[in-house]
Steps between C-alpha positions, in 0.01 A plus 500: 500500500781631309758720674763682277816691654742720346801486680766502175512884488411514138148566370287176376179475368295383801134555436576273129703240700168448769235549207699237337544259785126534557420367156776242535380371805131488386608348164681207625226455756652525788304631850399897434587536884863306466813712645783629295783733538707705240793706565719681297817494678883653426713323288778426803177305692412286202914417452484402874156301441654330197763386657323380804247305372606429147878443583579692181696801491422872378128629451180379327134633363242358721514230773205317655449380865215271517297444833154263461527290197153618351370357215195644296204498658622407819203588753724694779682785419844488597829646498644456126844655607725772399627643192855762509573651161786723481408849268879510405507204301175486352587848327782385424345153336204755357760689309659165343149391382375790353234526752366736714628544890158458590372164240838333672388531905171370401648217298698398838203553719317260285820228490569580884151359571464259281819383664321496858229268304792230433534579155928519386665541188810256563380295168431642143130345536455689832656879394280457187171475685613705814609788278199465235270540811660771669499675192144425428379602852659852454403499165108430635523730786547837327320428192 
């Protein structure tokens, strides 16, 4: 069961973000019943989640709160966790890329949940094959 909230005050594309966490979550094999939450929350509550959790100051894209540590094809469902993306900087990060508002909160949706399925980015190897993926399941998922 995916649940997605809107609580940022800015429009986001919410039917895309569940089709695509649908796919995701079917692709990497995961349970079809497993639980996940997205939220799209204001700017000032990701600054405040940053700095809680991350110790690091200011705002970010996407964070990830992981719950069950599910693997693929894991026979029980499970709670995957949470993902928070703030709308306010992934227009702003859309704009830098030359991307679409819209292309950017699904790339985060993907990276938030491949986060919650222990992937990272924290070496070069990593970021290439978490990014390449990401990209590849939104890539996949609206062809």
């Amino acid at each position: 069961m995916i649940e997605i909230e809107n609580r940022s005050g800015s429009l986001a594309p919410e039917a895309e973000v569940l089709k695509l966490l649908q796919f995701a979550i079917k692709q990497l094999g995961l349970h079809q019943e497993c639980e996940l939450t997205l939220a799209f929350i204001k700017d000032d509550e990701m600054e405040e989640l940053h700095q809680k959790w991350m110790d690091l100051p200011g705002t970010t894209d996407v964070m990830s709160f992981p719950m069950d540590e599910l693997k693929p094809n894991d026979p029980e469902p499970g709670i995957l966790g949470d993902i928070v993306i703030s709308p306010v900087v992934a227009r702003t990060q859309a704009e830098k890329a030359g991307h679409s508002f819209e292309h950017e909160v699904k790339i985060l949706a993907a990276h938030g949940l491949l986060h919650l399925l222990g992937y990272d980015h924290q070496e070069i190897a990593e970021e290439k094959i978490m990014f390449a993926l990401q990209e590849d399941l939104v890539k996949r998922a609206f062809a």
